[in-house]
C-alpha positions in Angstrom: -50.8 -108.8 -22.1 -47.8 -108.3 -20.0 -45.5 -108.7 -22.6 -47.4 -105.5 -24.3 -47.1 -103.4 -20.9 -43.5 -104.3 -20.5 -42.9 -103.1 -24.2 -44.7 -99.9 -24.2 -42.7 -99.1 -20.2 -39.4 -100.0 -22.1 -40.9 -97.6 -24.9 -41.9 -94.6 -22.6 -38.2 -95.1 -20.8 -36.3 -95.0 -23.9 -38.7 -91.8 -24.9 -38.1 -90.2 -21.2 -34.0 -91.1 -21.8 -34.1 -89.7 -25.4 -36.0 -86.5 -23.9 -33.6 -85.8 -20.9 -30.6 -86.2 -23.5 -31.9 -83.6 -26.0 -32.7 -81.3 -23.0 -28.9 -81.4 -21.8 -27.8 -81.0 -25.3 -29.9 -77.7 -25.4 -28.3 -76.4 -22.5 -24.6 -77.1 -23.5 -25.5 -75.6 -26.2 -26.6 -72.7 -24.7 -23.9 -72.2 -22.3 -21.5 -72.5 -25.0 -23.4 -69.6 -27.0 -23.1 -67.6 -23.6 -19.4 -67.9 -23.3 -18.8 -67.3 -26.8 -20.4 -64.3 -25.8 -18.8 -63.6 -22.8 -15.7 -64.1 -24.3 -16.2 -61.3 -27.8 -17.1 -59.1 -24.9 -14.0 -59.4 -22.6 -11.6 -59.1 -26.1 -13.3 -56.1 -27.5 -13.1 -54.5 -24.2 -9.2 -55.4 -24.1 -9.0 -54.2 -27.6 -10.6 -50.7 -26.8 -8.2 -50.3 -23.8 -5.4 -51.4 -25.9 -6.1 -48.7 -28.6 -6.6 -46.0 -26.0 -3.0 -46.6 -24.6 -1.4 -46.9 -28.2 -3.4 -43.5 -28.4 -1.9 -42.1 -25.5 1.6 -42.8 -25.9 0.8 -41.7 -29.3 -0.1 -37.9 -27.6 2.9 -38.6 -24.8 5.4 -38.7 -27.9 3.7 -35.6 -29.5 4.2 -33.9 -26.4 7.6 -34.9 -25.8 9.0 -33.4 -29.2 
């Protein structure tokens, strides 16, 4: 009998370690997906203000010639 009890506690440990470690995976995972975000957000944002200063030294030159 208390070779049966000590199995099924190593059983429900393992099961408890096993859940814990597919919880933090999920959550890495998620914060990656977040700064993956974070991060297409920030380069369009430089892009956009990158193509407005191409566009106004663009209209600077015009207005220079």
């Amino acid at each position: 009998m208390s070779q049966t009890f000590k199995t099924r506690s190593t059983e429900m440990n393992l099961m408890n370690e096993n859940l814990a470690r597919a919880q933090m995976s999920a959550r890495l995972g998620e914060a990656q997906q977040l700064r993956r975000g974070h991060q297409l957000v920030r380069a369009r944002r430089l892009s956009r203000k990158a193509e407005q200063a191409a566009q106004q030294a663009r209209l600077a030159l015009a207005r220079a010639l």
